[in-house]
Backbone as JSON Lines, residues from 0, in Angstrom:
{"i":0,"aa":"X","n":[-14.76,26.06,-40.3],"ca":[-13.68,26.16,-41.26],"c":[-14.26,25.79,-42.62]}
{"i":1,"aa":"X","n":[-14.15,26.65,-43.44],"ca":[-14.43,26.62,-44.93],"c":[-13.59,25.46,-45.38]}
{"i":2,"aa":"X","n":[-14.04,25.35,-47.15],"ca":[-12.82,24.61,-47.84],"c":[-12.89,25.19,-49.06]}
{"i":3,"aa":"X","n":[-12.23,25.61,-49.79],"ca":[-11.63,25.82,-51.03],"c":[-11.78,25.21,-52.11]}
{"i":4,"aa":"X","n":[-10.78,25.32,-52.25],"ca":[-10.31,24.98,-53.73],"c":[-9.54,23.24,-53.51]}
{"i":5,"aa":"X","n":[-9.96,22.42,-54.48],"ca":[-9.34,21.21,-54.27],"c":[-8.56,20.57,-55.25]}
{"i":6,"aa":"X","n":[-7.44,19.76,-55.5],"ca":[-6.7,19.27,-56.15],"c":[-5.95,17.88,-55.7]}
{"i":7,"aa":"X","n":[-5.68,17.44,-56.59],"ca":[-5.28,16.12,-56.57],"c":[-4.34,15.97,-55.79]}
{"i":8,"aa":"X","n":[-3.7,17.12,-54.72],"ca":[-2.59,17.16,-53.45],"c":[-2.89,17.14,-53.11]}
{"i":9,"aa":"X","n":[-4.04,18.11,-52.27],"ca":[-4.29,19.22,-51.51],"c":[-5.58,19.94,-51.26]}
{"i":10,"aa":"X","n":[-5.98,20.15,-50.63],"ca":[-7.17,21.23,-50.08],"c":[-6.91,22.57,-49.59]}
{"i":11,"aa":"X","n":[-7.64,23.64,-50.27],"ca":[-7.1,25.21,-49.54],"c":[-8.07,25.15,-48.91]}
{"i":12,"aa":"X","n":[-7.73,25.7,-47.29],"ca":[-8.6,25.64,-46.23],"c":[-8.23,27.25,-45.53]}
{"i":13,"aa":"X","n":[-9.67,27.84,-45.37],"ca":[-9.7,29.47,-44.74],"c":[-10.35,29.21,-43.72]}
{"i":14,"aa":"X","n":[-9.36,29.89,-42.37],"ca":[-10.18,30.21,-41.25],"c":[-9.37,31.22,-40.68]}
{"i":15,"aa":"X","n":[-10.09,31.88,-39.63],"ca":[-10.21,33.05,-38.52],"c":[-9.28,32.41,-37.45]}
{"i":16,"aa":"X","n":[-8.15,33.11,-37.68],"ca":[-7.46,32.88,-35.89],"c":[-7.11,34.32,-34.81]}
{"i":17,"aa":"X","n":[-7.01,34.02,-33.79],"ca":[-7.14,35.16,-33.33],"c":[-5.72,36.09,-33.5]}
{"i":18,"aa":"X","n":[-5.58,37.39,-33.01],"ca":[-4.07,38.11,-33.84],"c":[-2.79,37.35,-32.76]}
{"i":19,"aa":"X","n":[-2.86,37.35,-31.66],"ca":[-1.89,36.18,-31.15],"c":[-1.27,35.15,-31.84]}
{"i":20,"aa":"X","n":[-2.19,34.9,-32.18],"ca":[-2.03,33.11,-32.63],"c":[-1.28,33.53,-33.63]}
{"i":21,"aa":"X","n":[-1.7,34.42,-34.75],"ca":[-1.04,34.5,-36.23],"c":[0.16,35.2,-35.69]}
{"i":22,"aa":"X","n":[0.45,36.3,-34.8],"ca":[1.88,37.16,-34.23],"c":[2.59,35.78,-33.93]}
{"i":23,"aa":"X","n":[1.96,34.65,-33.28],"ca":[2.74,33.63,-33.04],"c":[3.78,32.76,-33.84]}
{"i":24,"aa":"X","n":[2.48,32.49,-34.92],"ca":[3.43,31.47,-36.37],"c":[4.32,32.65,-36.66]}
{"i":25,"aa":"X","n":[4.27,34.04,-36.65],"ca":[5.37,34.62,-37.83],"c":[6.18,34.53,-37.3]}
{"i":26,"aa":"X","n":[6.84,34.76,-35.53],"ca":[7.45,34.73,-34.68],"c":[8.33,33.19,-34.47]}
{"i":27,"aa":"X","n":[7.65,32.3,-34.69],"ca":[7.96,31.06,-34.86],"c":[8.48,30.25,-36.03]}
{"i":28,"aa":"X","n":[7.75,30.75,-37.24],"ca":[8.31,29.52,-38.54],"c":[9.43,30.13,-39.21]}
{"i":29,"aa":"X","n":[10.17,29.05,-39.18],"ca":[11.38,29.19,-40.12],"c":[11.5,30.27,-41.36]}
{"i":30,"aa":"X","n":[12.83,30.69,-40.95],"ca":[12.85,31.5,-42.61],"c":[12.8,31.07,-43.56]}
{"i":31,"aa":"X","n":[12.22,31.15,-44.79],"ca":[11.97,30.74,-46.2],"c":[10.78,29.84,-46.04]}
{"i":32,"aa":"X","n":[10.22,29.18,-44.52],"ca":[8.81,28.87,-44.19],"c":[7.8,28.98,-44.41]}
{"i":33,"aa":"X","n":[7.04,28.71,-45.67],"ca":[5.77,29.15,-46.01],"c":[4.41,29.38,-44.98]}
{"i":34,"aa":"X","n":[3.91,29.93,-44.59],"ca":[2.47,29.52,-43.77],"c":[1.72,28.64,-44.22]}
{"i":35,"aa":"X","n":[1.69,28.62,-44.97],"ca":[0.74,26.73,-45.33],"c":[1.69,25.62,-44.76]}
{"i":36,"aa":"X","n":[2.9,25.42,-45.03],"ca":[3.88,24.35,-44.45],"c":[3.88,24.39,-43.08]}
{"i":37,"aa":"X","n":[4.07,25.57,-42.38],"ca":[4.06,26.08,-40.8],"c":[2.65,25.26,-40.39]}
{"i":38,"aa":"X","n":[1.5,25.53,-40.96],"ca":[0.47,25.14,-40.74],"c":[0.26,23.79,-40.67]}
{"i":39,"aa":"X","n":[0.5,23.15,-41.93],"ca":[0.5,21.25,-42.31],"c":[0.98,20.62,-41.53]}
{"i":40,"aa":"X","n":[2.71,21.38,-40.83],"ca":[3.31,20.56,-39.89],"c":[2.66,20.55,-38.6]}
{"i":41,"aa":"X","n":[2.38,21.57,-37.96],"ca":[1.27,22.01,-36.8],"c":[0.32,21.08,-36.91]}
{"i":42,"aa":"X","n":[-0.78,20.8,-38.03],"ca":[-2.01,19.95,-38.04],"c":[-1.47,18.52,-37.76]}
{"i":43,"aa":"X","n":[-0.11,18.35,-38.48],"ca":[0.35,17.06,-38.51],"c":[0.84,16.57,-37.16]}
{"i":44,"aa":"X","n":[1.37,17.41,-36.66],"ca":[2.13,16.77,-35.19],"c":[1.08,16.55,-34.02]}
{"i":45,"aa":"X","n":[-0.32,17.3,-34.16],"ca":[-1.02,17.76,-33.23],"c":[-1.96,16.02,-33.4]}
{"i":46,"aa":"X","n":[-1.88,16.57,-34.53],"ca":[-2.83,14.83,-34.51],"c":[-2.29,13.6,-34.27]}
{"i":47,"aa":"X","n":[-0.85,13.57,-34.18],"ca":[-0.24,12.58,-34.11],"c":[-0.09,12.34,-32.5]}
{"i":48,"aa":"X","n":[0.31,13.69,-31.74],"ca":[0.08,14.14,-30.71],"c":[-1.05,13.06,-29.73]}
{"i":49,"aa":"X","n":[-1.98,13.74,-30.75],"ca":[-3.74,13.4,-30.3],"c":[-3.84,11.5,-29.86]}
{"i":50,"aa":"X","n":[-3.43,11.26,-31.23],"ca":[-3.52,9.97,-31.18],"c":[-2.72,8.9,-30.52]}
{"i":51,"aa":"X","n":[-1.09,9.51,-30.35],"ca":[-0.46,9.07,-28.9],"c":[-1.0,9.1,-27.56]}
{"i":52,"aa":"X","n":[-1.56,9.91,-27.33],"ca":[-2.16,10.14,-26.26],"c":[-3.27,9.09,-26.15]}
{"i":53,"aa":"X","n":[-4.15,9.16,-26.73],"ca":[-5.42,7.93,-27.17],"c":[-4.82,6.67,-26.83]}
{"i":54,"aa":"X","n":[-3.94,6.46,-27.48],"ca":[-3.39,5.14,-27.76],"c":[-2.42,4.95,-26.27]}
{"i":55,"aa":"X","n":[-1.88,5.65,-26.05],"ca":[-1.19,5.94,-24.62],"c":[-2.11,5.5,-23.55]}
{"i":56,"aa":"X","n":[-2.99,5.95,-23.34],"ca":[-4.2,5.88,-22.29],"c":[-4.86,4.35,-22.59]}
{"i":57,"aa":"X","n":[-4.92,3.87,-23.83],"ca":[-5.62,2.61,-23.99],"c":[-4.73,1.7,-23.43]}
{"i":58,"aa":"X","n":[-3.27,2.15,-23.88],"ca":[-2.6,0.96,-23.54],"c":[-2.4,0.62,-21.55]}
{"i":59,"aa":"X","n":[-2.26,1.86,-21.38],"ca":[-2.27,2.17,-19.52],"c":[-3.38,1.11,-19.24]}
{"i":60,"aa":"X","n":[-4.48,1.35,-20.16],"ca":[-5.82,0.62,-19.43],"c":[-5.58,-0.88,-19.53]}
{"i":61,"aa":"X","n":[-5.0,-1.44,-20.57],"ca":[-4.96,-2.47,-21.16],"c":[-3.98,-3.29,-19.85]}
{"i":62,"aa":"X","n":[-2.72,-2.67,-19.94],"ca":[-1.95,-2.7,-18.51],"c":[-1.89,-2.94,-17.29]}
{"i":63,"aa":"X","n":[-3.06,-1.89,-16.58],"ca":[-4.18,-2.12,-16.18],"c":[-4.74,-3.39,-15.4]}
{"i":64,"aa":"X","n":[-5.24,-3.61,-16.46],"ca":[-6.4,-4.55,-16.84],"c":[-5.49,-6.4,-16.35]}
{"i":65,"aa":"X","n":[-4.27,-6.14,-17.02],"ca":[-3.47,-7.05,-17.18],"c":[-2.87,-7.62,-15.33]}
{"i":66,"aa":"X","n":[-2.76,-6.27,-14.61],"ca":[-2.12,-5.88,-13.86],"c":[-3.18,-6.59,-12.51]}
{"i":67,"aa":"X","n":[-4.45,-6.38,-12.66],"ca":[-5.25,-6.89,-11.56],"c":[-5.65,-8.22,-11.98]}
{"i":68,"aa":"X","n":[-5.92,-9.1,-13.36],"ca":[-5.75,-10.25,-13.45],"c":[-4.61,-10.77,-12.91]}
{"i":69,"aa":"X","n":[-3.73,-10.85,-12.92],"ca":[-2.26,-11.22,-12.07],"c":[-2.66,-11.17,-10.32]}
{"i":70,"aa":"X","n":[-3.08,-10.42,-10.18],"ca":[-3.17,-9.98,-8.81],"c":[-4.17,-10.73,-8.07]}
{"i":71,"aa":"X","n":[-5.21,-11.49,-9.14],"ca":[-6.35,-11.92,-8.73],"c":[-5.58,-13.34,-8.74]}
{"i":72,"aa":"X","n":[-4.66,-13.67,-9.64],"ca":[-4.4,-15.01,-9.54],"c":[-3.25,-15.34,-8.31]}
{"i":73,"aa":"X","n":[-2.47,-14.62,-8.05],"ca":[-1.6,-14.29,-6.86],"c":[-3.1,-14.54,-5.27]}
{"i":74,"aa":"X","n":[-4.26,-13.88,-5.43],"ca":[-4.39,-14.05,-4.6],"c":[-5.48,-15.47,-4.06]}
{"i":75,"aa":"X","n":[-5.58,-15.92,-5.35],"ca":[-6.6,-17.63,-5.81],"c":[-5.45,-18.55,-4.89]}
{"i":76,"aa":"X","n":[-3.87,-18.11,-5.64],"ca":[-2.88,-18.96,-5.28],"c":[-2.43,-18.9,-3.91]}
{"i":77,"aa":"X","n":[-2.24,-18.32,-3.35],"ca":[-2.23,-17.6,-2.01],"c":[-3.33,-18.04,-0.93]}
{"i":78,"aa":"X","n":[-4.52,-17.78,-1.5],"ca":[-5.75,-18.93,-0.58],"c":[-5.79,-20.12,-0.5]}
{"i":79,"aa":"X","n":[-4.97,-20.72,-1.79],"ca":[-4.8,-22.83,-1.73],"c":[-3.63,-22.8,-0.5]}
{"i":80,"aa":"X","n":[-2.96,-21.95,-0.94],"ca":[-1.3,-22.29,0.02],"c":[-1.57,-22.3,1.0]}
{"i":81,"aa":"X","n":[-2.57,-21.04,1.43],"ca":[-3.17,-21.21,2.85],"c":[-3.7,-22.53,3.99]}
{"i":82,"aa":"X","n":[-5.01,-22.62,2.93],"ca":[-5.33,-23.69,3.12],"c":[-4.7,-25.08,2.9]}
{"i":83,"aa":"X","n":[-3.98,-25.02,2.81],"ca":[-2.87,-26.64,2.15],"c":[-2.34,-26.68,3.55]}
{"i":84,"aa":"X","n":[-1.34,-25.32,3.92],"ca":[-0.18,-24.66,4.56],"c":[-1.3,-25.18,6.04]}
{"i":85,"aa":"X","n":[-2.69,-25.23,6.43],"ca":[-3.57,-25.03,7.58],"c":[-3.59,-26.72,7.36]}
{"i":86,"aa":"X","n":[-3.83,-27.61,6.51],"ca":[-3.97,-29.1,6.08],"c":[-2.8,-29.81,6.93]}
{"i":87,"aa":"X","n":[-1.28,-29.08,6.89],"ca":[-0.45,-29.69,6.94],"c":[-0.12,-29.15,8.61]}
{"i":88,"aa":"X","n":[-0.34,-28.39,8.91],"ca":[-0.44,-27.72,10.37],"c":[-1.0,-28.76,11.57]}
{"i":89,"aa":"X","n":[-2.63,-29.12,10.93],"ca":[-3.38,-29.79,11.83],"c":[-2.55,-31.17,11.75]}
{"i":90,"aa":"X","n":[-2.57,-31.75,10.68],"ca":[-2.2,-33.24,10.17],"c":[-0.6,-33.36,11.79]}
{"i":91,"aa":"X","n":[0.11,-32.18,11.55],"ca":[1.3,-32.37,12.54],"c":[1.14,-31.94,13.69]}
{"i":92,"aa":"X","n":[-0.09,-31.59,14.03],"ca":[-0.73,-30.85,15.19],"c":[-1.05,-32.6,16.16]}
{"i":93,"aa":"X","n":[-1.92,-33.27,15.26],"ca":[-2.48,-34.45,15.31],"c":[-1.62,-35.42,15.51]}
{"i":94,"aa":"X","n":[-0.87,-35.36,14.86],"ca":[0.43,-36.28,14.9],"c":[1.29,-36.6,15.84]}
{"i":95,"aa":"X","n":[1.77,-35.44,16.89],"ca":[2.49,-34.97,17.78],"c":[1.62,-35.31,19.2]}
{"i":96,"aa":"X","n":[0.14,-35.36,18.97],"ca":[-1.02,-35.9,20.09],"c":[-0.92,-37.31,19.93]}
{"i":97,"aa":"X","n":[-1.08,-37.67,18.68],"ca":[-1.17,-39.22,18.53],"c":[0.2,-39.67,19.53]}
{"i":98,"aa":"X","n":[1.13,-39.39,19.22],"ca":[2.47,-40.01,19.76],"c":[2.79,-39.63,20.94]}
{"i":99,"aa":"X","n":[1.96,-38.18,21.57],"ca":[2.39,-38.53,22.9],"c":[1.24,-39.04,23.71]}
{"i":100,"aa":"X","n":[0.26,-39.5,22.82],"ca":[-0.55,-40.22,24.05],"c":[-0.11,-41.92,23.99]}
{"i":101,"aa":"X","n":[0.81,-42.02,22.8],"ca":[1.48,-43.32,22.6],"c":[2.74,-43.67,23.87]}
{"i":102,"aa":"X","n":[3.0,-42.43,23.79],"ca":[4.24,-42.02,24.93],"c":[4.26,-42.4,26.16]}
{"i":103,"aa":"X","n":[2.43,-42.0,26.33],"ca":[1.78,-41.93,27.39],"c":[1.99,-43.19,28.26]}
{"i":104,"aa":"X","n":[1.29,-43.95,26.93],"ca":[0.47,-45.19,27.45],"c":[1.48,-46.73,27.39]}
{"i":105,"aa":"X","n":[2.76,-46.12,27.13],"ca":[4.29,-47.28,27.38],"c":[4.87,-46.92,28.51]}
{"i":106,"aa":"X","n":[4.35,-45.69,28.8],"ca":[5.11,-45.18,29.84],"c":[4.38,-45.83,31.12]}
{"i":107,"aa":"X","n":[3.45,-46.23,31.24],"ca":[1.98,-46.54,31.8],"c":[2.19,-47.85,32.11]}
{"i":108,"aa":"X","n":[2.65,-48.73,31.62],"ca":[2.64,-49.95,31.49],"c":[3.28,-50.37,31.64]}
């Protein structure tokens, strides 16, 4: 893509599109629609387009990202409970032996 002529607005910019494309804009832009305006708005939305998308995808990642830290701490927390939850198991496992060999040994006597 060439460039033109330049001014303190604006840049005139010439390029080759194929006859589709141009049957397209006439078919498409508004009446009283200039083809340079048809055009500016097109460049304008497309990039804006562009950059939603970019920014769309970063944020997914970011999300993401956010989404398996959580998951990692769910599962840190989840292995103490375990192990606490196995602490308190034996301790009443033990407990329940202690007293019936206490049981045992009154009964015994």
């Amino acid at each position: 893509m060439s460039t033109g002529n330049i001014n303190n607005k604006s840049v005139q910019l010439a390029s080759r599109v194929p006859h589709e494309v141009a049957e397209l804009l006439e078919a498409t832009r508004k009446k009283n629609e200039s083809v340079g305006r048809f055009i500016a708005t097109a460049i304008k939305n497309e990039a804006e387009r562009r950059q939603y998308r970019e920014n769309d995808a970063n944020q997914l990642l970011s999300d993401l990202n956010d989404t398996l830290k959580t998951l990692k701490q769910i599962e840190e927390i989840g292995i103490k409970i375990g192990a606490d939850l196995q602490t308190v198991v034996t301790t009443a496992h033990n407990e329940i032996k202690r007293r019936q060999r206490k049981t045992k040994a009154s009964s015994e006597q």
